[in-house]
N, C-alpha and C positions, 0 to 999 in steps of 0.2 A: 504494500500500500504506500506511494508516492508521498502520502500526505504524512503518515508515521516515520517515512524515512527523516522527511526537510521537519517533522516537528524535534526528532531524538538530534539532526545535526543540530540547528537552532538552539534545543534548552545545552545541549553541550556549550557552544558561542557565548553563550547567555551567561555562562555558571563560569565562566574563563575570566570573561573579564565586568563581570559588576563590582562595581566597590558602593555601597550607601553610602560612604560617607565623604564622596566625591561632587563637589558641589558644580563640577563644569558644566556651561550649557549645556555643550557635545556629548558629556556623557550622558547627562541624567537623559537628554533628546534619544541618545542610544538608546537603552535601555528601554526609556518605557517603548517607542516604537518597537523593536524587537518584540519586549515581553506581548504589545498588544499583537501582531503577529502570530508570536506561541502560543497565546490565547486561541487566538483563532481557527490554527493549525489541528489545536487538542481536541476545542468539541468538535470541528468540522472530523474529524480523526475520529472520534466517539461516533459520531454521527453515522457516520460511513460504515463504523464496526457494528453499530447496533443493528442496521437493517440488512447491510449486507453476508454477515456470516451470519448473525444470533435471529435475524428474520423477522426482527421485531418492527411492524409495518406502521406503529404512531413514530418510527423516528423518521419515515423516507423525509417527511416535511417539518419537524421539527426545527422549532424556532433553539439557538443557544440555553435558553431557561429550559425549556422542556425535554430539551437533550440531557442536561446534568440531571434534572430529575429522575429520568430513566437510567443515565447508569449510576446514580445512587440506589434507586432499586433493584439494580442487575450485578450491584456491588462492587463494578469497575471502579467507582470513587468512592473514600471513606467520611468524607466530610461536604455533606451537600451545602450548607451554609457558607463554608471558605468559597466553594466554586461559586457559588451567585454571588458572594463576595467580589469574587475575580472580576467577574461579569461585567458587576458595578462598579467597579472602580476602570476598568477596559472602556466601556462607556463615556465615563465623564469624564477620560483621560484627553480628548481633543476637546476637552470645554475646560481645563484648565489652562489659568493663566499666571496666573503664582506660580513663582518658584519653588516656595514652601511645601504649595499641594506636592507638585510632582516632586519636590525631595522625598515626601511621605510616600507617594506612591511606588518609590526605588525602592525604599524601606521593606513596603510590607512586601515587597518583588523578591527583597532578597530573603527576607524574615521568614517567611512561610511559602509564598505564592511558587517559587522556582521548586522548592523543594516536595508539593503538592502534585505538580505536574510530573516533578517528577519518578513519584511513585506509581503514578501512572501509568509511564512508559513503562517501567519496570512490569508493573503487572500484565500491561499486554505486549511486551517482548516476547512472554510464555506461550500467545493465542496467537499473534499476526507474524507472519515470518521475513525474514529478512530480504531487502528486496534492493536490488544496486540502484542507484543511479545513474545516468551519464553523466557527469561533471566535468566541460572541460576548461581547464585554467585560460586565464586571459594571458597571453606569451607578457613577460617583462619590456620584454624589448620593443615590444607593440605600444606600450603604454607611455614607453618613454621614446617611441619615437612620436609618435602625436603631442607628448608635452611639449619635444622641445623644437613643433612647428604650430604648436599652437592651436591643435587641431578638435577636433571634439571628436572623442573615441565611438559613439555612438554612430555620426554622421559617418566616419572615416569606414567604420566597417559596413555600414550602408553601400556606400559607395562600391567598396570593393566586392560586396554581392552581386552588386546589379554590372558592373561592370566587367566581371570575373568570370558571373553566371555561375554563382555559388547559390545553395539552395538556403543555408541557413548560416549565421555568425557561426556557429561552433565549426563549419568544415572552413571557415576565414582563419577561425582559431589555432586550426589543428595544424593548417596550409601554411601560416605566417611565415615562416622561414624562408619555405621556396620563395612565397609573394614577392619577401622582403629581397630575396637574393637577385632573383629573375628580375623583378619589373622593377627593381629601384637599385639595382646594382650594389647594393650595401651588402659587406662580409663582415659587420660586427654587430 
């Protein structure tokens, strides 16, 4: 399941580099974006598990609330008040404007909420099976040759799709070498 893979890499990211008591824009902006993401990933992840393996037909449309409720009933989650908890505070995370709220909300991120989630995974590591993804890295050398022409990475590999007649960024990704070698004459 796609969505269990990017949730277990994420809460890993997640648990690497939070500090609460890190008052930077950047981070606390990190964090809670990410965490509301891993939010996302979990009950859509629950969601997914409940109707498609366990067949249980009130989650195919399952709102987030109604989700947790069922797998507090199915006993995937131990504490149905922290996840509506989560919910809530997920929610009113793009209607915070204080730095204080969102310091508080890294807090209870780290406090309980990362570690919530992540018993979760744990529990359905046992039931959903491991599933690769394709991930392929953006080349170094790619990044830093558009810095230092000033390029916008996005545009640049647009470009060389449509121009190359590549089907998607990741076979520009894989390609970059030759690209860089062949059509722009560069050996470093």
């Amino acid at each position: 399941m796609k969505k269990f893979e990017q949730m277990k890499r994420l809460h890993g990211t997640i648990s690497k580099y939070i500090d609460p008591y890190n008052c930077s824009d950047v981070v606390i902006s990190g964090i809670t974006a990410d965490f509301d993401r891993l939010f996302e990933l979990s009950w859509k992840t629950l969601k997914e598990y409940l109707h498609g393996q366990l067949g249980i037909s009130e989650a195919k449309s399952g709102s987030p609330k109604i989700i947790i409720k069922i797998a507090y009933r199915e006993e995937l989650i131990d504490d149905e008040n922290l996840w509506l908890e989560m919910l809530r505070y997920r929610n009113d995370d793009t209607h915070q404007y204080r730095k204080s709220d969102a310091l508080l909300y890294v807090s209870r991120i780290a406090d309980g909420y990362l570690g919530e989630i992540g018993k979760l995974i744990d529990h359905l590591r046992g039931v959903i099976p491991d599933e690769v993804i394709d991930d392929v890295e953006i080349p170094e050398s790619m990044i830093v040759y558009c810095k230092e022409r000033g390029l916008s990475l996005a545009e640049f590999v647009t470009e060389l799709e449509v121009k190359l007649h590549y089907e998607d960024a990741d076979s520009v990704f894989r390609d970059w070498e030759r690209i860089r070698q062949g059509f722009f004459g560069e050996n470093h």
